[in-house]
N, C-alpha and C positions, 0 to 999 in steps of 0.2 A: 307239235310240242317240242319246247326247246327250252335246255336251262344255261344260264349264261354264267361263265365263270365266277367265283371272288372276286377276283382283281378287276373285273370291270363294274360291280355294284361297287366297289370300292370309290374307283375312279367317278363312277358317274348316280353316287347315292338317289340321285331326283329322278330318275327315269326308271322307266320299268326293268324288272331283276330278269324279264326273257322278253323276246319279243313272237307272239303266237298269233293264230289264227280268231281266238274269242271263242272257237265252240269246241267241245266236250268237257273233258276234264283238265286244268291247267297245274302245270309242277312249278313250282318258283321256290328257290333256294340263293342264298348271298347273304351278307351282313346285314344290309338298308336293301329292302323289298318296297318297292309303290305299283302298286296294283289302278293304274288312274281312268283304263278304258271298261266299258261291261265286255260280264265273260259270260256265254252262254254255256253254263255248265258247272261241275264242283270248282273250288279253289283248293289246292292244298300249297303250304308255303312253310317255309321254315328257317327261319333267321335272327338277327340279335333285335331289328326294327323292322316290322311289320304293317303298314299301311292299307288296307283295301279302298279304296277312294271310290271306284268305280261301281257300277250296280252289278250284281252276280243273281242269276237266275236258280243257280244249285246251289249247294252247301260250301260253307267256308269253313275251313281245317286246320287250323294253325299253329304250331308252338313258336314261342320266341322271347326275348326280353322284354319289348314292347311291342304291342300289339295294339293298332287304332282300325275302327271299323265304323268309316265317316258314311261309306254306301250304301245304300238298301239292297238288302240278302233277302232273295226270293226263298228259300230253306230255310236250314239250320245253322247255328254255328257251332264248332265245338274246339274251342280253345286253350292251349296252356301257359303262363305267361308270366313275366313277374308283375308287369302294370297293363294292365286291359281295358281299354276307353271303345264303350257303344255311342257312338251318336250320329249313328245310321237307323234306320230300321230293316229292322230284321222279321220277316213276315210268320217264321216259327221258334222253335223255342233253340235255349242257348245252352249249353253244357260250357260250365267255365270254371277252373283251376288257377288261380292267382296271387297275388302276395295282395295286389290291390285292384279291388273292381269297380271301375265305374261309368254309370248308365245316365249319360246326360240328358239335360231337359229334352234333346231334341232327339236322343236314342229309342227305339222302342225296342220292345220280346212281342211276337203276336200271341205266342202260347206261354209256355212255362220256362223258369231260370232255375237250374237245378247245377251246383256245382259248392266250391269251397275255396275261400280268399280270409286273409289276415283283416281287410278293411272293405266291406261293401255299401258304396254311394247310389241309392237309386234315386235319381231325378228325375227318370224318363219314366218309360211305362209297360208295363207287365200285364200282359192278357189274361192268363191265367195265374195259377199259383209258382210260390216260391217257396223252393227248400233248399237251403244253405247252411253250411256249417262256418261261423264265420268269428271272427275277435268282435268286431266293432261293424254295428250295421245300423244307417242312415235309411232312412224312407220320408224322402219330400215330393215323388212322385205319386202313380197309382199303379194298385197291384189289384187286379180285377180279379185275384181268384183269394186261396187262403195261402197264410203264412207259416211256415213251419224254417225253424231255426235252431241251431243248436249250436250256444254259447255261455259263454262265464256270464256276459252282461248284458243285460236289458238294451234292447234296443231303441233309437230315437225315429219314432215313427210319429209323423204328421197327421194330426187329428183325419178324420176320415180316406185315407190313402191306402186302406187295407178295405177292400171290400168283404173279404170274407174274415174268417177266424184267421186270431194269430195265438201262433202255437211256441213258446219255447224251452226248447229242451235241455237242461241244464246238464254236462257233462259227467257220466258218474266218476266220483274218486275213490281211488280203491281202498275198502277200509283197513284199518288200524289193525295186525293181528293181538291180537290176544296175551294176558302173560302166559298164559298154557300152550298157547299154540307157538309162541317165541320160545320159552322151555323147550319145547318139544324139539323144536328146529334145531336149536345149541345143543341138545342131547343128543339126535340124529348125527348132526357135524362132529360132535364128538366121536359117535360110534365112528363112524369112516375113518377118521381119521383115526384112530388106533387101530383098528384093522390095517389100511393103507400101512400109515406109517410105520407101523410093528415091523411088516414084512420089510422093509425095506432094513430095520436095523439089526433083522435076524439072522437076514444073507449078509450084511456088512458083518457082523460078529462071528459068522462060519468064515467069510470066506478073505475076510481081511484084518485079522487080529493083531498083526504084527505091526500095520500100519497104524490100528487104533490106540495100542499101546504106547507107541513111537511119537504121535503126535499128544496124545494127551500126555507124556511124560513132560513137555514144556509147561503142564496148567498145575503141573504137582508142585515143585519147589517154589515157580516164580510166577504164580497167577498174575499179577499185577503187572510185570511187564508185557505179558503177551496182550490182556489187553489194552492197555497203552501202543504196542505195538496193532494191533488191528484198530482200534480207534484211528488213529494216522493214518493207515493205509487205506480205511472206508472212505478220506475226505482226498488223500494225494494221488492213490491208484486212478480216480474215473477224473479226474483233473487231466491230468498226464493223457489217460486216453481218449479225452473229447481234445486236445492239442491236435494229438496224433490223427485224428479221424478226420480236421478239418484239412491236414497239409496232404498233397499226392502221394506221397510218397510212404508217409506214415499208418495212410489208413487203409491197408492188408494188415500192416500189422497192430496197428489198433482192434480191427476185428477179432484178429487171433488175442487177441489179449484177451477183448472182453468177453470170449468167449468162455476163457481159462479162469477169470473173476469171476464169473457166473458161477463154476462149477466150484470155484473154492465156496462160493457163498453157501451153496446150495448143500456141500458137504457137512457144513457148522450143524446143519441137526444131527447127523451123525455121531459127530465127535461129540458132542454135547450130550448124548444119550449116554455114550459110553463110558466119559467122564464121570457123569451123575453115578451110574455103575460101579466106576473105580468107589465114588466115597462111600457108598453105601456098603459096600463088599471088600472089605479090606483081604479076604485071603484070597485063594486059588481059585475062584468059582469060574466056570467057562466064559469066556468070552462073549457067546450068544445069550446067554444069562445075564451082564452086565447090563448089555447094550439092549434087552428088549425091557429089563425093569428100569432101567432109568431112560430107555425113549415113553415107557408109558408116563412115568410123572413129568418128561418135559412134557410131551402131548397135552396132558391135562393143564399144566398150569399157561402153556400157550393157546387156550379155549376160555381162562377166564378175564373176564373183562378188565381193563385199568392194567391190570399184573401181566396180560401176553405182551405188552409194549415193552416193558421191563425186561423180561426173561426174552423177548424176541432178540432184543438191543445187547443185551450180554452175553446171549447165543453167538449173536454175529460174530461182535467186535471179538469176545474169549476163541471162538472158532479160529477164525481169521489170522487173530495173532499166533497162536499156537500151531497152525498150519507153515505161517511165513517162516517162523522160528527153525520149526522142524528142516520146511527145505533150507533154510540156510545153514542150520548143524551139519546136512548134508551135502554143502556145495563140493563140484566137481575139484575146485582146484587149490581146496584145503587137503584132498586125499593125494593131489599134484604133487604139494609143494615136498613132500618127506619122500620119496620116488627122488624126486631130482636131484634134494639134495647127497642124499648116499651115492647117485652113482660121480657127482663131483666130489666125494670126499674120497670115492673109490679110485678116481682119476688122478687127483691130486696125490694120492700115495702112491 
């Protein structure tokens, strides 16, 4: 037993993918496989084209792109493939996995074909029965046992070529739930998600109130720029960093970017809850008080139908700007510039 590299199936696609002895069990592995002497023994082969030409006394075992099985196979077959052509005979039964299967006039099954293909062609002929799960199935040969299928479409079968029953099975599709059982489902998602989401804007309102303050003080006086300012930045931020991500040099730091946009994005339910808080609660009320009664009414109104697009889309864009803004009320080298200038006017005097 001997398997012959790649590069020589490559080089010499027409001749055999090893060269062996003919008995026991044979390995063939390469691109283009031709099997053209008899093997006294199984076949097992696996490649992109698959030929068995010669007659095989044991079983043939195949996976490949295609697959032809011109020989008579004293066994079994059992094949995986995307196109599989019998027109050999095969003295017992076929197990076959395919995109498209087909059994030419001059192919036989001695026993049974039991497998599942997108398109199955029988010309040839079937001993016993056939059970397949298939798109679209042909029978102009004979199938000497019963037929059992299972497909969307009725099959085109040749007046007398089914000696026994044919059986076919119509796929179940899964039904339609219910308006109660749909209610239910939206109620359920609802619950989670106020649990979930609560906790999250409980610990932002203990543990980050300075920062929720600070950013939604940009949505108090000038709502309308901030989102204008997040609108732009949802369409020029991921622009800029699909640029960055396709050059070498750009895309570490494109990653780190998109990483930092994800978390601004992701932040917007936060601020969003706690904002809704600020309007409802004009005085002194705690901070974890704001941000857990107005994450409950964003929760709910991002659960009803039509209306979460709306309020998802204002979350964003209102979040986003109001976050941008904040860092930029904060940039490092506006606190620079009154620093440097005193100590030149300190120098100059």
């Amino acid at each position: 037993m001997a398997s012959s590299p790649a590069a020589n199936s490559r080089l010499a696609p027409a001749v055999p993918a090893v060269v062996n002895d003919d008995a026991g069990p044979q390995f063939y592995s390469g691109l283009t496989i031709d099997v053209p002497d008899d093997v006294f023994g199984d076949v097992y082969a696996s490649g992109q084209t698959i030929t068995i030409s010669g007659n095989v006394t044991g079983d043939v075992i195949a996976a490949g792109q295609t697959i032809n099985i011109t020989g008579n196979v004293d066994g079994n077959v059992r094949l995986a493939g995307q196109d599989v052509t019998i027109s050999g005979e095969v003295a017992r039964s076929g197990t076959i996995f395919a995109s498209t299967l087909n059994v030419t006039d001059t192919g036989a099954l001695g026993t049974d074909l039991v497998g599942a293909a997108g398109d199955i062609d029988i010309a040839g002929a079937v001993g016993r029965d056939v059970k397949v799960g298939v798109g679209d199935l042909t029978i102009d040969g004979v199938v000497g046992g019963n037929l059992t299928y299972t497909s969307d479409d009725e099959a085109e079968i040749a007046q007398g070529a089914v000696s026994g029953t044919v059986e076919r099975i119509a796929p179940e599709t899964p039904e339609e739930p219910s308006v109660g059982e749909r209610f239910v489902g939206w109620l359920l998602g609802l619950l989670y998600a106020l649990v979930a989401l609560s906790l999250v804007t409980v610990f932002a309102g203990w543990l980050l109130p300075r920062l929720l303050h600070r950013v939604t003080d940009q949505l108090v006086p000038r709502p309308w720029k901030a989102l204008l300012v997040g609108f732009v930045a949802s369409i020029a931020v991921p622009v800029v960093l699909l640029v960055l991500l396709v050059t070498v040099i750009g895309a570490p730091l494109a990653l780190a970017g998109l990483l930092v946009w994800i978390t601004l994005t992701l932040a917007t339910f936060v601020f969003g809850a706690y904002y809704i808080g600020r309007l409802l609660f004009r005085g002194n009320q705690h901070p974890v008080v704001k941000s857990l009664v107005g994450g409950v009414i964003l929760i709910v109104a991002l659960h009803i139908p039509w209306l979460n697009i709306a309020v998802w889309l204002a979350m964003v864009f209102f979040g986003l700007g109001a976050q941008l803004l904040a860092i930029y009320d904060k940039r490092p080298w506006q606190r620079a510039l009154p620093s440097s200038s005193a100590s030149i006017s300190s120098e100059t005097s």
